[in-house]
PAGU-336176 format. One line per 3 residues: number of its first residue (from 1); their letters; for each residue z, y, x of C-alpha. Coordinates in Angstrom, 1 decimal, decimal comma. Layout:
# PAGU-336176
NUM> a> Z Y X | ...;
END
This chain:
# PAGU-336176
1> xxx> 0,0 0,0 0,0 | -0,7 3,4 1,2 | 1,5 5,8 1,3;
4> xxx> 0,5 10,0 0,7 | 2,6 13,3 1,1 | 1,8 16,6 -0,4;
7> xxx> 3,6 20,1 0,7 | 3,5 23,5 -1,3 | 6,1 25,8 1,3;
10> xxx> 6,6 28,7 -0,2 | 8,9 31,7 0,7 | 11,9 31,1 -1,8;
13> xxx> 10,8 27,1 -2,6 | 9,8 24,0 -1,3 | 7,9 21,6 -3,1;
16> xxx> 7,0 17,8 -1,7 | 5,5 15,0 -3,3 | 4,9 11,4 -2,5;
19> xxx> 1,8 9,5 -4,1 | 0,1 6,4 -3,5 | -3,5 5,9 -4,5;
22> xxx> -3,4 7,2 -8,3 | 0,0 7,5 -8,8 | 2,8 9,8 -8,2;
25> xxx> 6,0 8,5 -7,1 | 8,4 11,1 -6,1 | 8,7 15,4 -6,6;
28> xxx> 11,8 17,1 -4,8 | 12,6 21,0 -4,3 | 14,0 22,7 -1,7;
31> xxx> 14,5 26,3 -0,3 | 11,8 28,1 1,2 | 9,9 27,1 4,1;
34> xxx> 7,7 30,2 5,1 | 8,0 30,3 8,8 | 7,2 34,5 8,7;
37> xxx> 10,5 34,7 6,7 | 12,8 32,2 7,5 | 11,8 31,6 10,9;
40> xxx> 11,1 28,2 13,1 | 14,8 26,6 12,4 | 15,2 27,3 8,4;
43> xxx> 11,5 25,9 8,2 | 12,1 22,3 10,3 | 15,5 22,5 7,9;
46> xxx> 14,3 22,7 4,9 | 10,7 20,7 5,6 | 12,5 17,6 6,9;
49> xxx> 14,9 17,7 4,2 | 12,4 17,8 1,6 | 10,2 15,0 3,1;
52> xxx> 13,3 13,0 3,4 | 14,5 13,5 -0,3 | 10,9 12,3 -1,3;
55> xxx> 10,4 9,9 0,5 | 13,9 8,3 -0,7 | 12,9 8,8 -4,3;
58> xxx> 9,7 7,0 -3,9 | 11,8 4,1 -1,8 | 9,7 4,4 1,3;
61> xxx> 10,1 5,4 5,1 | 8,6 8,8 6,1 | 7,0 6,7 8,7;
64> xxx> 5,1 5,2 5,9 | 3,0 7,4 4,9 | -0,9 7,4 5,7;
67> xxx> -1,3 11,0 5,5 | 0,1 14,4 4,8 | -1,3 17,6 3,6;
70> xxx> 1,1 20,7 3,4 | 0,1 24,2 2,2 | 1,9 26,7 4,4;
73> xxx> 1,4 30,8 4,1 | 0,2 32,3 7,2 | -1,5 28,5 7,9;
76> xxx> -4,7 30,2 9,0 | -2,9 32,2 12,1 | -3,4 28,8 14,7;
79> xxx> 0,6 29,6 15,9 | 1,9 29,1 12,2 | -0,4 26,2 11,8;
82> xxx> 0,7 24,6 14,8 | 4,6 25,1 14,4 | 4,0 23,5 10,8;
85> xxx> 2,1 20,6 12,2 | 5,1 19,7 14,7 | 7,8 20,7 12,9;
88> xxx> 6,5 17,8 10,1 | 5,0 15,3 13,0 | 8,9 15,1 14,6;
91> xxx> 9,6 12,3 11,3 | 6,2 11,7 9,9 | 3,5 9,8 12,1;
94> xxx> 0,7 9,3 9,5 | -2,2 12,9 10,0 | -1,1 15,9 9,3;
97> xxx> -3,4 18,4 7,8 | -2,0 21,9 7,3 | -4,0 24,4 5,3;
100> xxx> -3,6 27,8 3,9 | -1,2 27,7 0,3 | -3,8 29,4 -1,5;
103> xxx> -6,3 26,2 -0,6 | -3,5 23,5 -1,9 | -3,6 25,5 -5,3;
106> xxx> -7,4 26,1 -5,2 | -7,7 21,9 -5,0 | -5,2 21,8 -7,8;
109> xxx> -6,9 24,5 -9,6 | -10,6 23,0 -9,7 | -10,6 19,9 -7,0;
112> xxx> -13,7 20,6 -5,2 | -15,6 23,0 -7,7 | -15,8 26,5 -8,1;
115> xxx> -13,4 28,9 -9,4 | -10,7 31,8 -8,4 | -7,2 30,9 -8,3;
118> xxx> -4,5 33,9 -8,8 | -1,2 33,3 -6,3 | 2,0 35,5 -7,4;
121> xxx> 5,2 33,9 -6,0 | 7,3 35,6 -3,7 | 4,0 36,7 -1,8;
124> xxx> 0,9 37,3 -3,7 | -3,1 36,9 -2,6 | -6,5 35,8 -4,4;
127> xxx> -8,7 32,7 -3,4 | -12,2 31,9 -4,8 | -15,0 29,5 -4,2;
130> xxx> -18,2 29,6 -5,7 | -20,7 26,9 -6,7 | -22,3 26,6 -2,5;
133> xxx> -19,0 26,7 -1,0 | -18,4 30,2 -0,2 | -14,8 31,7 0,0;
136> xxx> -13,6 34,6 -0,3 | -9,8 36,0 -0,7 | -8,0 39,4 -1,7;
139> xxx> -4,5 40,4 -0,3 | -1,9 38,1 1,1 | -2,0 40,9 4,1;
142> xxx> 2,3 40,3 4,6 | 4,8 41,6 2,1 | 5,7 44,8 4,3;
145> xxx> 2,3 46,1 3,8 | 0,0 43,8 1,0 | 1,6 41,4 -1,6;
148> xxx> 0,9 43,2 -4,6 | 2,3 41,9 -7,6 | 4,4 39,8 -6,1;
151> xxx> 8,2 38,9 -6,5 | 8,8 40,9 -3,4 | 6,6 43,9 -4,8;
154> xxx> 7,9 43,8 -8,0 | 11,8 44,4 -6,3 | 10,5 47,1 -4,0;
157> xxx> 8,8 48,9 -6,8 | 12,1 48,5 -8,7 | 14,1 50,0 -6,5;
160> xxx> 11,7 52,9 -5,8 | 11,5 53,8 -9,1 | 15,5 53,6 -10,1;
163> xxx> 16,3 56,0 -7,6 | 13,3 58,4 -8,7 | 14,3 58,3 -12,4;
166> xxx> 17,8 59,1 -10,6 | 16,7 62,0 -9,4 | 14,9 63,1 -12,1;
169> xxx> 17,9 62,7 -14,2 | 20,6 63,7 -11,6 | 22,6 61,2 -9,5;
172> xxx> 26,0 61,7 -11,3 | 24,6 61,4 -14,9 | 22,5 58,1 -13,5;
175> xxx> 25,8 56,4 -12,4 | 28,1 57,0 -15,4 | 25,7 57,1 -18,3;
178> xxx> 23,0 53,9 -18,4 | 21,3 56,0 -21,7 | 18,6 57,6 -19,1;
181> xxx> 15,4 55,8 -18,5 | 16,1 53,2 -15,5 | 19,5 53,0 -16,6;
184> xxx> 19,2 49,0 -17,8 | 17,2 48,3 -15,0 | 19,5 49,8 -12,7;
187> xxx> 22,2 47,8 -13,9 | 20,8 44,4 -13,5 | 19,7 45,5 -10,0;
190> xxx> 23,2 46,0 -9,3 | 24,6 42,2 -10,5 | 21,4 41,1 -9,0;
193> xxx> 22,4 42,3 -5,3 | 26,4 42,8 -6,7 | 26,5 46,4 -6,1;
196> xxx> 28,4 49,2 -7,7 | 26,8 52,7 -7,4 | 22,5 54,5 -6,3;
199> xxx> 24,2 55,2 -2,9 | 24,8 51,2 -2,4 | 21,5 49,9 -3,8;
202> xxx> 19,1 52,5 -1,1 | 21,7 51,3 1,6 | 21,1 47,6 0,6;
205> xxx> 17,1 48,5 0,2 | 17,0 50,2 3,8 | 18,5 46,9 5,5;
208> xxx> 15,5 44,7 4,7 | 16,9 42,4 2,1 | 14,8 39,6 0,6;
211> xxx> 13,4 41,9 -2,5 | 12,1 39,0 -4,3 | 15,2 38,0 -5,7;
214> xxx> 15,0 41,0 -7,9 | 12,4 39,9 -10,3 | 14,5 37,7 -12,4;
217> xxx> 16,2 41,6 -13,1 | 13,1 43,5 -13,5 | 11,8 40,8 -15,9;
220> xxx> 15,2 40,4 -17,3 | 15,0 44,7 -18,1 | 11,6 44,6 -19,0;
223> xxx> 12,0 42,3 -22,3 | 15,4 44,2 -23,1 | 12,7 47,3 -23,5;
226> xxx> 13,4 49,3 -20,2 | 10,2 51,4 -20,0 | 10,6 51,9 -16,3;
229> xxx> 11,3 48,0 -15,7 | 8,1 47,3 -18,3 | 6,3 49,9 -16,4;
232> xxx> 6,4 48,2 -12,9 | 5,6 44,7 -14,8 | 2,4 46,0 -16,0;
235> xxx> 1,8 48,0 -12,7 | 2,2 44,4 -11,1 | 0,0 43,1 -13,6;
238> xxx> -3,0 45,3 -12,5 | -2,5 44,7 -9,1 | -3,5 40,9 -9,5;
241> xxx> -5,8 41,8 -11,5 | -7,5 44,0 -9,0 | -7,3 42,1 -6,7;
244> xxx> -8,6 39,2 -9,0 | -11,9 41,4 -9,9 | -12,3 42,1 -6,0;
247> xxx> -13,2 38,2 -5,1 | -15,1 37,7 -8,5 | -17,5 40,4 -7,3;
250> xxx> -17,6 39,1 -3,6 | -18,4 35,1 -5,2 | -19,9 35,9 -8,4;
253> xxx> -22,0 39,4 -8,5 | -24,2 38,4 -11,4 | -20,9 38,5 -13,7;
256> xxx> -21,4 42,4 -13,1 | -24,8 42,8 -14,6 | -26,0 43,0 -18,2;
259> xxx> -29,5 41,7 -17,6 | -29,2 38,2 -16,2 | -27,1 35,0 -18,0;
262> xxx> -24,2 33,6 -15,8 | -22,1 30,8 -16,1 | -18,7 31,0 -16,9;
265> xxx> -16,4 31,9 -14,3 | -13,4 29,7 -14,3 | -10,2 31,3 -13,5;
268> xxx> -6,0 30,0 -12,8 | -2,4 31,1 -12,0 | -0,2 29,9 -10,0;
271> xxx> 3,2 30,8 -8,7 | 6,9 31,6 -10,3 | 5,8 35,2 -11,2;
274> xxx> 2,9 34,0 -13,5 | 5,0 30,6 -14,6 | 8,0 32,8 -15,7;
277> xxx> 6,9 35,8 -17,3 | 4,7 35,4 -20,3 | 4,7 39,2 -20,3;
280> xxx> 2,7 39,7 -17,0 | 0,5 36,5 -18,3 | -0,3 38,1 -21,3;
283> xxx> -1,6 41,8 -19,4 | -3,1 39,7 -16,4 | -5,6 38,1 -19,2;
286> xxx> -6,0 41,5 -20,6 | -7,0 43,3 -18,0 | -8,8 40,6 -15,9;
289> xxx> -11,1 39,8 -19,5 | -11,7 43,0 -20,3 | -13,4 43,7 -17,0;
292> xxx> -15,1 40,4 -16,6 | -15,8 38,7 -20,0 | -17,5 35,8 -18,7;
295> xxx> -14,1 34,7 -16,9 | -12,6 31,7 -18,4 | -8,7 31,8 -17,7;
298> xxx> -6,7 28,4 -17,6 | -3,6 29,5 -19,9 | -1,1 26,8 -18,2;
301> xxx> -0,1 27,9 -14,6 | -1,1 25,2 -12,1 | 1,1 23,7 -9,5;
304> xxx> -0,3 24,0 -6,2 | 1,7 20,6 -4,6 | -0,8 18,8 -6,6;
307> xxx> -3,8 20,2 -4,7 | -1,7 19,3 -1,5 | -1,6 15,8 -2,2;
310> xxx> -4,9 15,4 -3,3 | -6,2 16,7 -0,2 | -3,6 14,0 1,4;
313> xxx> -5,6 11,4 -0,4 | -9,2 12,4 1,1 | -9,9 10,5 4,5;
316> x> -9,7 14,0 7,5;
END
């Protein structure tokens, strides 16, 4: 019997799977696994942990199995690829292939065929392939300076805008009276990072925290009708869908013109921003439809491990 591993190491989570030839026999999670953000030692941590969790569910050895794929952001920088590769070949012997994340959810997205898969987790970016083969891809620069729409975007946007609607309505009034615009917002920032005051959450801001642990507050202010929380969800929103329209016109350019008949363009979602907030779903569609009408958007969010072990199956 052969044996098959599939990794999707994101920046907050860690997803393995262990398949045979059709079936799948084992799913763990564990924390996050970007080298950029937890560095070289969290990422062996948490990669070996979740390869041996998986491969106890499925009852095998890690030195079982045949092959493993994992999707890795940053893969396509050699260094990250590399670090990947031996930090997984110190307790697996089978191949190791490691790939870019946004190709793991691409293969779970469409398998070999064409289409553009949307990535918002704690880092965001845009893959495509069309019908010959040719990618293309849209952010996914690094959250200090790209990531839009992401978890990580959505927190720093957060914060920027509490403390402008602060000073808009005075620091003093913002801290004892939660009546003002950002004021519900502002107080789920606070049990978010378990803070007290606007002079605590820019000194928390300034010291590089992980922002992406914000969103469950944002999204959490949003739906309780916060119009400066729903107004950085739907900012969010149009950023992915820029940046979604950016790779349909670089793979797909007859989608732009009125004269000649295209074929549909199919279209997915990945990632914990897109699976847990129907809100930023439902705008996504929106806008991405009502700038490309031939786009055909899968309503379910995909699960990019999926992709990873199917590439696992498929001889290198």
């Amino acid at each position: 019997m052969a044996y098959y591993l599939g990794i999707d190491g994101g920046g907050s989570k860690t997803t393995c799977v262990v398949g045979d030839e059709s079936s799948l026999l084992a799913t763990v999670t564990a924390g996050g696994s970007n080298i950029t953000r937890v560095g070289e030692a969290g990422a062996r941590e948490t990669l070996q942990q979740a390869i041996r969790e998986a491969c106890l569910a499925a009852k095998i050895n890690p030195q079982q199995v045949l092959r493993a794929c994992i999707g890795a952001a940053g893969a396509g920088r050699a260094e990250i690829a590399s670090t990947v590769r031996k930090v997984v070949a110190e307790i697996v012997t089978g191949e190791i292939e490691v790939v870019g994340d946004m190709e793991i959810a691409l293969a779970a997205a469409f398998g070999e065929g064409p289409g553009v898969i949307v990535i918002a987790g704690t880092g965001s970016i845009v893959f495509g392939r069309d019908a010959q083969g040719k990618v293309a891809r849209a952010g996914g620069w690094g959250f200090a300076i790209s990531d839009e729409g992401s978890a990580h975007w959505i927190g720093v946007r957060a914060v920027r805008a509490v403390l402008r609607s602060a000073d808009e309505v005075g620091e003093d009034e913002a801290e004892h009276d939660l009546s003002w615009p950002a004021g519900r917002l502002f107080s789920e920032l606070k049990t978010a990072w378990s803070l007290t005051s606007l002079p605590q959450l820019a000194r928390a801001a300034n010291a590089t925290p992980d922002f992406a642990v914000l969103f469950p507050a944002v999204l959490a202010a949003a739906k309780a009708g916060d119009a400066v929380a729903r107004q950085v969800i739907a900012d969010a929103s149009g950023e992915l869908a820029q940046l979604a329209g950016i790779v349909l016109l670089r793979l797909f350019p007859a989608q732009h013109s009125s004269v000649v008949p295209t074929p549909a363009v199919p279209m997915a979602m990945a990632g914990g921003v897109f699976r847990h907030a129907a809100m930023i779903r439902e705008l996504f569609y929106n806008e991405v439809r009502s700038a490309n009408p031939d786009v055909v958007l899968n309503p379910e969010v995909v699960d990019p491990v999926h992709g990873a072990l199917q590439m696992a199956r498929k001889p290198g």
